[in-house]
Backbone as a chain_set.jsonl record, in Angstrom:
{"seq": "XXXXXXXXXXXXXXXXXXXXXXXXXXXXXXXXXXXXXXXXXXXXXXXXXXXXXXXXXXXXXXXXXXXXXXXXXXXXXXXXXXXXXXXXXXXXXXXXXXXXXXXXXXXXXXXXXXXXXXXXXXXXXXXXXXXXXXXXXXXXXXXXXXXXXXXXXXXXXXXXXXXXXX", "coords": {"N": [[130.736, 4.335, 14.179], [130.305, 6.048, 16.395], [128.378, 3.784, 18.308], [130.681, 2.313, 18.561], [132.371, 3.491, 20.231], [130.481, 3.944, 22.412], [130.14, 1.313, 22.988], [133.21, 0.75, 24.276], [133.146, 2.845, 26.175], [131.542, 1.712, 28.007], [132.482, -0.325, 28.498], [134.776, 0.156, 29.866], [133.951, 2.076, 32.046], [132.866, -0.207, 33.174], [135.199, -1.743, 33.969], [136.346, 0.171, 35.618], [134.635, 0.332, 37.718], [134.152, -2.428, 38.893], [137.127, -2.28, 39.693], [136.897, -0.548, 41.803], [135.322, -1.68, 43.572], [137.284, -3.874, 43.97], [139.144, -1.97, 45.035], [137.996, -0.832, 47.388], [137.135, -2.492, 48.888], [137.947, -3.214, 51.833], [137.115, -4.061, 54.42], [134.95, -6.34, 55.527], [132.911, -5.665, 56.509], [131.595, -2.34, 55.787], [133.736, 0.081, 57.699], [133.639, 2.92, 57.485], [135.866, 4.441, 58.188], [137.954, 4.377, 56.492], [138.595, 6.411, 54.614], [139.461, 8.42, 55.984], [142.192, 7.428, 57.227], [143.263, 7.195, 55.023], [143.743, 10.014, 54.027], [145.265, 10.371, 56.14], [147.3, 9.256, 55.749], [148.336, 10.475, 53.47], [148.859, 12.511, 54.021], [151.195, 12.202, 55.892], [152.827, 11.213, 53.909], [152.762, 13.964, 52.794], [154.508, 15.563, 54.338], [157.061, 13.622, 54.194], [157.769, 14.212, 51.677], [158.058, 17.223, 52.142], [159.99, 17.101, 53.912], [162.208, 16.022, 51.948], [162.312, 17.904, 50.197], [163.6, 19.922, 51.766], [165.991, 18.933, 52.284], [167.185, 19.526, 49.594], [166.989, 21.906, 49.271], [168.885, 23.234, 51.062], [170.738, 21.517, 50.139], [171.266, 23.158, 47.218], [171.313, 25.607, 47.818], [173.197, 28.087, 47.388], [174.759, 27.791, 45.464], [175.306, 29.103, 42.182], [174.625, 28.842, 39.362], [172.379, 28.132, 36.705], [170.756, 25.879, 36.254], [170.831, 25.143, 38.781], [169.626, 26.807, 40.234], [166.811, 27.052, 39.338], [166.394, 24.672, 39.782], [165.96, 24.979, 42.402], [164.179, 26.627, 43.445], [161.847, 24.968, 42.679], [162.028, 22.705, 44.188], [161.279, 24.672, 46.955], [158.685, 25.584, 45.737], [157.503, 22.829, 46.38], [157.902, 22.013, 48.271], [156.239, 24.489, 49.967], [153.82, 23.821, 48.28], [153.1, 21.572, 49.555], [152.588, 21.21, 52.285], [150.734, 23.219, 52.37], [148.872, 21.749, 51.201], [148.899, 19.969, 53.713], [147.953, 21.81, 55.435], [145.167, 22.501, 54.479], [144.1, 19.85, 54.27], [143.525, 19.254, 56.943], [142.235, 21.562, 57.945], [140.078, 22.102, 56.332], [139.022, 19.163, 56.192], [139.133, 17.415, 58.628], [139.373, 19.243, 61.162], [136.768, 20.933, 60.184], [135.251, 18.47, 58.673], [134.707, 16.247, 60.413], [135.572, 15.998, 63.148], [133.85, 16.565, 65.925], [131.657, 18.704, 68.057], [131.575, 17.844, 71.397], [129.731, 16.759, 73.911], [129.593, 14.937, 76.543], [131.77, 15.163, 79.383], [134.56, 13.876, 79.617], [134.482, 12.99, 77.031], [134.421, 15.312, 75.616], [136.926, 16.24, 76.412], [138.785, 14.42, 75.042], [138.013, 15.31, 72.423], [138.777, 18.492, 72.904], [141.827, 17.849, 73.025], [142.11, 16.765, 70.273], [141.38, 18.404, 69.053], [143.158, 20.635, 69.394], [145.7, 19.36, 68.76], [145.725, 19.233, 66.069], [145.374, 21.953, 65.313], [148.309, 22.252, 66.184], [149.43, 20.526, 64.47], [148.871, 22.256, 61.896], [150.168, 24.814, 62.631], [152.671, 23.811, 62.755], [153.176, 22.526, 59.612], [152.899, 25.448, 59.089], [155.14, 26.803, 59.844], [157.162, 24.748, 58.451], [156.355, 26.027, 55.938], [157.691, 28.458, 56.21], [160.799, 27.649, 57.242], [163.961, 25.756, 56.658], [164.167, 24.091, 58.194], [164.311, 21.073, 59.562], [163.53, 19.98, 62.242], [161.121, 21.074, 62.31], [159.004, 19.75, 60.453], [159.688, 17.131, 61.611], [158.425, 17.759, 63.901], [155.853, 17.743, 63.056], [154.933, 15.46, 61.635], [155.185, 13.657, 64.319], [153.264, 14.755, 66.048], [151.036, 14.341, 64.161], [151.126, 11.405, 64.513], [150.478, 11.467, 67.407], [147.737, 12.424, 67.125], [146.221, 10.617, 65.403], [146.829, 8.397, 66.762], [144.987, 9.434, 68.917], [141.847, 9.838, 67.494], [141.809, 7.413, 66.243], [140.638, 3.906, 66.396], [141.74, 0.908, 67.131], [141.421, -0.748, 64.768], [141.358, 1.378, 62.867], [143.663, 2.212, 63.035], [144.911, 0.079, 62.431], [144.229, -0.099, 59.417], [145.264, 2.35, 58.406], [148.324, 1.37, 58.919], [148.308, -0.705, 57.175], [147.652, 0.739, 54.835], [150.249, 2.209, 54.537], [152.0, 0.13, 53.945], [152.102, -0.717, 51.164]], "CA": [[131.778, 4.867, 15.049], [129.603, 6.491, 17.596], [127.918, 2.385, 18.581], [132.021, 1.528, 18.947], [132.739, 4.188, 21.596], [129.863, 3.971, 23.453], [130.975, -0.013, 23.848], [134.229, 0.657, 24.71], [132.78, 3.281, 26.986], [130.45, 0.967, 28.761], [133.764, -1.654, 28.807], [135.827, 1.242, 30.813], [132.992, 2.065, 32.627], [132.327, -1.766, 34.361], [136.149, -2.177, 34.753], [136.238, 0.776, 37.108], [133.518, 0.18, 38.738], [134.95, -3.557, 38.793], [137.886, -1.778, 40.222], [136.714, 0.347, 42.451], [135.018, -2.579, 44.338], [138.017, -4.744, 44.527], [140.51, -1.173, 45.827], [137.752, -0.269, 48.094], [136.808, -3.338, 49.634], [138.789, -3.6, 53.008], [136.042, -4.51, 55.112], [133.978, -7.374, 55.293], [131.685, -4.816, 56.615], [132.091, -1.01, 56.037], [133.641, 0.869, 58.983], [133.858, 4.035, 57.379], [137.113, 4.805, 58.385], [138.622, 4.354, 54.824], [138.901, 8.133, 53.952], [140.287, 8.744, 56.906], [142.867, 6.771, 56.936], [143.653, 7.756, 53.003], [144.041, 11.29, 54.216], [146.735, 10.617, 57.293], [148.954, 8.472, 54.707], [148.424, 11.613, 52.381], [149.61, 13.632, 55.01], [152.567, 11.149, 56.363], [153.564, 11.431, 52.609], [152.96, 15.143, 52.462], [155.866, 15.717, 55.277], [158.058, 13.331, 54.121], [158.383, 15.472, 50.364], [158.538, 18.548, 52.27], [161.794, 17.007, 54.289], [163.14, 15.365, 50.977], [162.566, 19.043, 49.867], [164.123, 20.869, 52.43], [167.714, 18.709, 52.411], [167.48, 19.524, 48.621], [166.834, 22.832, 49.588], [170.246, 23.418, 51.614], [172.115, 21.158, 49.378], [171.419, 23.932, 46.179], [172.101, 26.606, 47.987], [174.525, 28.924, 47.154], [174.996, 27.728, 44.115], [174.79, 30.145, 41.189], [174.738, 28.015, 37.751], [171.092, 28.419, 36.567], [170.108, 24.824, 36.618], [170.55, 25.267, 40.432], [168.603, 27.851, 40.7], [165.834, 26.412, 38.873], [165.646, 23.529, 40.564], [165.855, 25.03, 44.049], [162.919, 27.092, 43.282], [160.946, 24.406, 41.736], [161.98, 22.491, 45.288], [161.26, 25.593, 47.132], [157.377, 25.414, 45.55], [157.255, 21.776, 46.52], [157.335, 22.254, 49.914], [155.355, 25.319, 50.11], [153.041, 23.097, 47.574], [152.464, 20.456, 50.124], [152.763, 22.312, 53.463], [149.633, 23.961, 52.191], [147.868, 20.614, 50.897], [148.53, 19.42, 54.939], [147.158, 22.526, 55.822], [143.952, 22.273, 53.987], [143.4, 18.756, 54.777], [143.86, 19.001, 58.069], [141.499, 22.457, 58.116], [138.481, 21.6, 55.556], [138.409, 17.62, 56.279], [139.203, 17.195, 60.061], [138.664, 20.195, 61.75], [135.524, 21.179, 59.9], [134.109, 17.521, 58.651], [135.006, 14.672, 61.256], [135.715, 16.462, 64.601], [132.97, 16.883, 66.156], [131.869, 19.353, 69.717], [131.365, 16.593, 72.627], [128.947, 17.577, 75.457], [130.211, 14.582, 78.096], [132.661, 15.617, 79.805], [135.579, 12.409, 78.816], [134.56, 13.201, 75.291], [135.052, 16.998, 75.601], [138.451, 16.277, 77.084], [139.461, 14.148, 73.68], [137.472, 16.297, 71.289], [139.945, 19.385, 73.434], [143.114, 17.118, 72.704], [142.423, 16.216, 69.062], [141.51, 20.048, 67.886], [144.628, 21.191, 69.707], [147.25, 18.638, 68.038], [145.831, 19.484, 64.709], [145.958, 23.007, 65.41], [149.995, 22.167, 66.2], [149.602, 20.283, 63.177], [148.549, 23.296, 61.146], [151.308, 25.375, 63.185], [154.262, 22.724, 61.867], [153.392, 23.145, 58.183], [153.212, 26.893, 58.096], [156.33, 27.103, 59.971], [157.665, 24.374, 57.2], [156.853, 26.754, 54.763], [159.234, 29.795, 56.76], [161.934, 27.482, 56.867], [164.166, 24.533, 55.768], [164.226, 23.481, 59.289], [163.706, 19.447, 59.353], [162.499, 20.181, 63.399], [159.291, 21.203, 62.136], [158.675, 18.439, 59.824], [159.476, 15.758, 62.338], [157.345, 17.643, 64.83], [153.965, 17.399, 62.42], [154.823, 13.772, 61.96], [155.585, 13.085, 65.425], [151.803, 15.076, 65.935], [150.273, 13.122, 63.272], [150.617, 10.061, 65.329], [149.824, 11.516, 68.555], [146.379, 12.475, 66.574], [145.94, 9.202, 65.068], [146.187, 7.431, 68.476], [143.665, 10.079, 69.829], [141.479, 9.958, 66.771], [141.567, 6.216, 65.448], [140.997, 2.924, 67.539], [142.841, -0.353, 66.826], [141.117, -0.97, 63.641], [141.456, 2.212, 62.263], [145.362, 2.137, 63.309], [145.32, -1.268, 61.255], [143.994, 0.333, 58.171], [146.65, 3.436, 58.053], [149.514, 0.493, 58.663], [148.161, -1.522, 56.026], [147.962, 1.54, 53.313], [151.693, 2.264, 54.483], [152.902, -0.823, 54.054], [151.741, -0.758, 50.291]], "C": [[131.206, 5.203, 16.425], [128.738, 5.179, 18.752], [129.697, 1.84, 19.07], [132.367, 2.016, 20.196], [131.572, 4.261, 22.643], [130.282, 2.379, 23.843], [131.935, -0.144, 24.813], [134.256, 1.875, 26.105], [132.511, 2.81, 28.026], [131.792, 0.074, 29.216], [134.248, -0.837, 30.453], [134.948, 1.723, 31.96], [133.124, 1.083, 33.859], [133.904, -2.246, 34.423], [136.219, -1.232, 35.834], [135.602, 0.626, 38.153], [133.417, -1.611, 39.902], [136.142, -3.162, 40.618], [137.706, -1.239, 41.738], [136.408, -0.286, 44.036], [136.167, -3.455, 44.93], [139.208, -3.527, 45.278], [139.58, -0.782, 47.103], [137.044, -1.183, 49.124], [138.099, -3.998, 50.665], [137.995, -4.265, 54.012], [135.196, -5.422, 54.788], [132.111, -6.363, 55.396], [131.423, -2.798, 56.708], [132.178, -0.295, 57.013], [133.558, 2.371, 58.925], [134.489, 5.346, 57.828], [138.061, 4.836, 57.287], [139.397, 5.607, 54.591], [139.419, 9.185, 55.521], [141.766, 8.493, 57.222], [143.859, 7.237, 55.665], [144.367, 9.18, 53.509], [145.113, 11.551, 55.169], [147.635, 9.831, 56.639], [149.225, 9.428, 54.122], [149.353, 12.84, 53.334], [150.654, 13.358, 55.607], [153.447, 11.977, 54.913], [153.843, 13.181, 52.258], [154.77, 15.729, 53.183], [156.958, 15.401, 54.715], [159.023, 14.226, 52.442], [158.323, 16.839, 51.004], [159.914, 17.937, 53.197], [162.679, 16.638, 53.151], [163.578, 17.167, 50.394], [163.62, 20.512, 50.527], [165.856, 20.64, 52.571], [167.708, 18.888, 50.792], [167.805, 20.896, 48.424], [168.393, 23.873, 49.839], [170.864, 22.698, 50.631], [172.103, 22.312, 47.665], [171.801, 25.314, 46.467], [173.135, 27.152, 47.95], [175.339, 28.788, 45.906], [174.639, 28.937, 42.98], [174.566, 29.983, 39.872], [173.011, 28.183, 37.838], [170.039, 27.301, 36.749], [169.711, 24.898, 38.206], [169.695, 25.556, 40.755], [167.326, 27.539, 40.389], [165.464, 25.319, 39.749], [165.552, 23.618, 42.651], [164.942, 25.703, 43.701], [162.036, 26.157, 43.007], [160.964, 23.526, 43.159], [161.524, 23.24, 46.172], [159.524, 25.622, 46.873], [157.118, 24.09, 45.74], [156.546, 21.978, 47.393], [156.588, 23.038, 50.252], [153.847, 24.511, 49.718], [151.903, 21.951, 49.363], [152.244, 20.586, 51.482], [151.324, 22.56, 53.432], [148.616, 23.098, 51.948], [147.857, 20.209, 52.346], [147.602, 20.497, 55.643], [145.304, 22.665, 55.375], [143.336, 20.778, 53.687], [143.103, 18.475, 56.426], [142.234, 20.571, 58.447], [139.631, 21.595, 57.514], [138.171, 20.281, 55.538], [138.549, 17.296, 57.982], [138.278, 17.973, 60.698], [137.116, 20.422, 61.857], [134.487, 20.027, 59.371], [133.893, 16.54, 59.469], [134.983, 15.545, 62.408], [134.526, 17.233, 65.007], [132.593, 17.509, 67.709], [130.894, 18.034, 70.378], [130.283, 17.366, 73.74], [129.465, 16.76, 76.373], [131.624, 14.888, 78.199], [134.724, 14.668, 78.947], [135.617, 12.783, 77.342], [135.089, 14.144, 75.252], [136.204, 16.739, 75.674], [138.98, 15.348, 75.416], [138.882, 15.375, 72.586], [138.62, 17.638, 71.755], [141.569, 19.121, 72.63], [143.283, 17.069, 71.151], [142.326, 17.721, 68.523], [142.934, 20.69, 68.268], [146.104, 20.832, 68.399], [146.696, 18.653, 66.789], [145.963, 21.027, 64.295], [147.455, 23.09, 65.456], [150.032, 21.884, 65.358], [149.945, 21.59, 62.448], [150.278, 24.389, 61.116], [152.703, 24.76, 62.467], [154.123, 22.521, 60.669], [153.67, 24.236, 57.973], [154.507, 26.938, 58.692], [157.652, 26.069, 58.972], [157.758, 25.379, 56.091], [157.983, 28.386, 54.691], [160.577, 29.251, 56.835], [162.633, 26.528, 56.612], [164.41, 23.688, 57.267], [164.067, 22.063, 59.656], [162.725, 19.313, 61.052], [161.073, 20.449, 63.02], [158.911, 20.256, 61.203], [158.63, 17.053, 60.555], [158.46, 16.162, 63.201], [155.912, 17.611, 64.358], [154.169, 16.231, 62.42], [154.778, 13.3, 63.418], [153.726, 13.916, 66.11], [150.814, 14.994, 65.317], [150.138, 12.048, 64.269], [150.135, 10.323, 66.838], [147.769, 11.515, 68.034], [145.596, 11.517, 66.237], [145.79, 8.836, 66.286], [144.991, 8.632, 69.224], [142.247, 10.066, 68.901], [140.682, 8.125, 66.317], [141.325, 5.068, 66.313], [141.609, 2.093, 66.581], [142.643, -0.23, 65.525], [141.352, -0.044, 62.563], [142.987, 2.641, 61.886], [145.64, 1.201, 61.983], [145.585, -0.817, 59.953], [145.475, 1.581, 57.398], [148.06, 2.813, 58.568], [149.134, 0.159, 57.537], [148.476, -0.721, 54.686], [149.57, 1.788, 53.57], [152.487, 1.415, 53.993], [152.742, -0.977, 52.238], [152.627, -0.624, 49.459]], "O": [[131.621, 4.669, 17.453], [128.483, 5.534, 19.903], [129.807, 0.975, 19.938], [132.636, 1.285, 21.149], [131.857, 4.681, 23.764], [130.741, 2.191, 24.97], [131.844, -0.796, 25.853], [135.173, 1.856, 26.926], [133.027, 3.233, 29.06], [131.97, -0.117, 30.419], [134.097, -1.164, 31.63], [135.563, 1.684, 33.026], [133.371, 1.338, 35.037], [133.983, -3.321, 35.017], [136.165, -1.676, 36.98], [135.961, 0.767, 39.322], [132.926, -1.857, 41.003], [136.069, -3.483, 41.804], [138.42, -1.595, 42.675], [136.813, 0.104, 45.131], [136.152, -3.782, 46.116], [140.088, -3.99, 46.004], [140.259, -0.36, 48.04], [136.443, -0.708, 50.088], [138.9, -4.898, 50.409], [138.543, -5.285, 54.429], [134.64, -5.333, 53.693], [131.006, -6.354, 54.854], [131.099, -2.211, 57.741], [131.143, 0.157, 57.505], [133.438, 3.067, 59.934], [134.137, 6.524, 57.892], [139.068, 5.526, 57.451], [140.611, 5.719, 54.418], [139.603, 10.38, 55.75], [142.484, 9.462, 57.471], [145.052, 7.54, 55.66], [145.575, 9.324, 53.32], [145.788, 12.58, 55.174], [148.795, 9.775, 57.048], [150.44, 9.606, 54.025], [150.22, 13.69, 53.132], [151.268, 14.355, 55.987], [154.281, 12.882, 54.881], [154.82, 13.615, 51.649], [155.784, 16.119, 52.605], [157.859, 16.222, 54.541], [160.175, 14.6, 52.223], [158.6, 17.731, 50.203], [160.95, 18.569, 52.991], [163.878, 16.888, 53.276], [164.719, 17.597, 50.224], [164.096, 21.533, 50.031], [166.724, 21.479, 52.811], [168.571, 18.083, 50.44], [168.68, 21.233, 47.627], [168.84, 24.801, 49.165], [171.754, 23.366, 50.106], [173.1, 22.127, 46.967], [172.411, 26.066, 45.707], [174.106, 26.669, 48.533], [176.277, 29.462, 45.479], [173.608, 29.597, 43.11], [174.304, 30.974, 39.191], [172.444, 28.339, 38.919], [168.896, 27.455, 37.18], [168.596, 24.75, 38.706], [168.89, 24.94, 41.454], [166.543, 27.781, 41.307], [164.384, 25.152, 40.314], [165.283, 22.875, 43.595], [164.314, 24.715, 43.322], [160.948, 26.718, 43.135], [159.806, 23.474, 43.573], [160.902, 22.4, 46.822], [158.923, 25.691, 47.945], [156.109, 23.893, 45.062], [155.334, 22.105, 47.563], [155.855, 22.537, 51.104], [152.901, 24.492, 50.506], [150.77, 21.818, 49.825], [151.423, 19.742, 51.843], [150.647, 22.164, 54.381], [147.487, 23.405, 52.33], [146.685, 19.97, 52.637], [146.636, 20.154, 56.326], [144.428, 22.94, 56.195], [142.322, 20.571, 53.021], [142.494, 17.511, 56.89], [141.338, 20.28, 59.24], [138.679, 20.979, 57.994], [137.132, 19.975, 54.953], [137.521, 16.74, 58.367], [137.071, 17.81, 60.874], [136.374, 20.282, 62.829], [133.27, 20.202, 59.44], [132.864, 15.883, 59.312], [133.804, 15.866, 62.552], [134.228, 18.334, 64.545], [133.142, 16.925, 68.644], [129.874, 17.494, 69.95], [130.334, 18.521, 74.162], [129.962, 17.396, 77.303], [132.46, 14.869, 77.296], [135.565, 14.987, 78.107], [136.622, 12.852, 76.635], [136.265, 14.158, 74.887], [136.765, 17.128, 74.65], [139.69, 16.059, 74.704], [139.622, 16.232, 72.103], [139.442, 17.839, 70.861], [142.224, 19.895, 71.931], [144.397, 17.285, 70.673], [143.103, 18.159, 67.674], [143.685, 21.182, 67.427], [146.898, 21.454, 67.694], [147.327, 17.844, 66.109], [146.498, 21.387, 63.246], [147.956, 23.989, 64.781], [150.68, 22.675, 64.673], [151.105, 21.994, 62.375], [151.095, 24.619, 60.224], [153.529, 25.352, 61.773], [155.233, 22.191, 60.25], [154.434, 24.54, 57.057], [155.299, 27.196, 57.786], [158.796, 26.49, 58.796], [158.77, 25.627, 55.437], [158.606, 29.019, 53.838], [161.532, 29.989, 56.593], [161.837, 25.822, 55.992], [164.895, 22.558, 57.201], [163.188, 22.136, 60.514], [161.623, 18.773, 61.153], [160.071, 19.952, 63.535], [157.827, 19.932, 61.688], [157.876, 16.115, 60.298], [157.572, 15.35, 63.46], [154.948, 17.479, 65.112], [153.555, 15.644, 63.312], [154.11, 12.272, 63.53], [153.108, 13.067, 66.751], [149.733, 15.449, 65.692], [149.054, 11.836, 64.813], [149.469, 9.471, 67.426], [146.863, 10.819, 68.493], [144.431, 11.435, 66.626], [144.718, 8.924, 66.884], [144.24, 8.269, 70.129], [141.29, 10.322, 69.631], [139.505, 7.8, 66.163], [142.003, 5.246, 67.325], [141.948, 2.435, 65.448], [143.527, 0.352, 64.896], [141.54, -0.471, 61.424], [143.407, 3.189, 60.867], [146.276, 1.426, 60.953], [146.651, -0.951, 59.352], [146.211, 1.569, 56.412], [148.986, 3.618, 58.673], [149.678, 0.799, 56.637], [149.178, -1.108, 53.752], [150.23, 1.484, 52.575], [153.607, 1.738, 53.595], [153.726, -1.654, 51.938], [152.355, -0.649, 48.259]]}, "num_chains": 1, "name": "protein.A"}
């Protein structure tokens, strides 16, 4: 028994790894922009379930049947849910691992630009999670892509079309 599962181990094993090669091979030559990329689709997607959440939001309101209520709370922790995942991708992977302080001047002036509009970022989730407002949801998306274009060049643009288009 213990000779069967280590096989079928080893199997599961060399398909992932299989795998892993054929989901993570975009590049002929690694630009190591990948996980960058991954993380502003994650965050596209985060927005768009806190707006799906927020017209679900208003449409349960005021209701008083218990299902309602249930499921506007359970909507209600969505958005808070994911609000808080943009916030802590945007804090502990940008901010603090990729953005880096510039000394020439030109650089400084983007490095300035890109901590700002993720700071607004930051700003347009927590105020997602105060209210069902859809204005603050379009304005993190609509400061997502300003970031991206200050952040990504062509190629890097390519890559976060390509995972969209998926």
């Amino acid at each position: 028994m213990g000779h069967f599962m280590n096989h079928n181990f080893l199997k599961i094993l060399l398909l992932f790894s299989l795998l892993n090669g054929i989901l993570f091979a975009h590049c002929q030559v690694p630009c190591g922009i990948y996980n960058d990329a991954v993380r502003i689709v994650q965050i596209q997607e985060d927005y768009k379930t806190i707006q799906k959440a927020m017209l679900k939001i208003q449409e349960l309101s005021g209701r008083q049947d218990a299902k309602s209520m249930n499921q506007l709370t359970r909507w209600v922790m969505t958005k808070e849910e994911h609000a808080t995942k943009i916030q802590r991708t945007v804090s502990d992977y940008f901010l603090t691992q990729r953005i880096k302080l510039k000394s020439e001047e030109s650089d400084y002036k983007i490095y300035v630009k890109q901590t700002t509009t993720l700071h607004q970022i930051l700003v347009a989730a927590m105020k997602c999670k105060q209210t069902v407002e859809q204005d603050h949801a379009h304005q993190g998306i609509e400061l997502l892509n300003v970031f991206v274009d200050l952040y990504f060049d062509e190629h890097g643009r390519d890559h976060i079309n390509k995972l969209t288009q998926q």
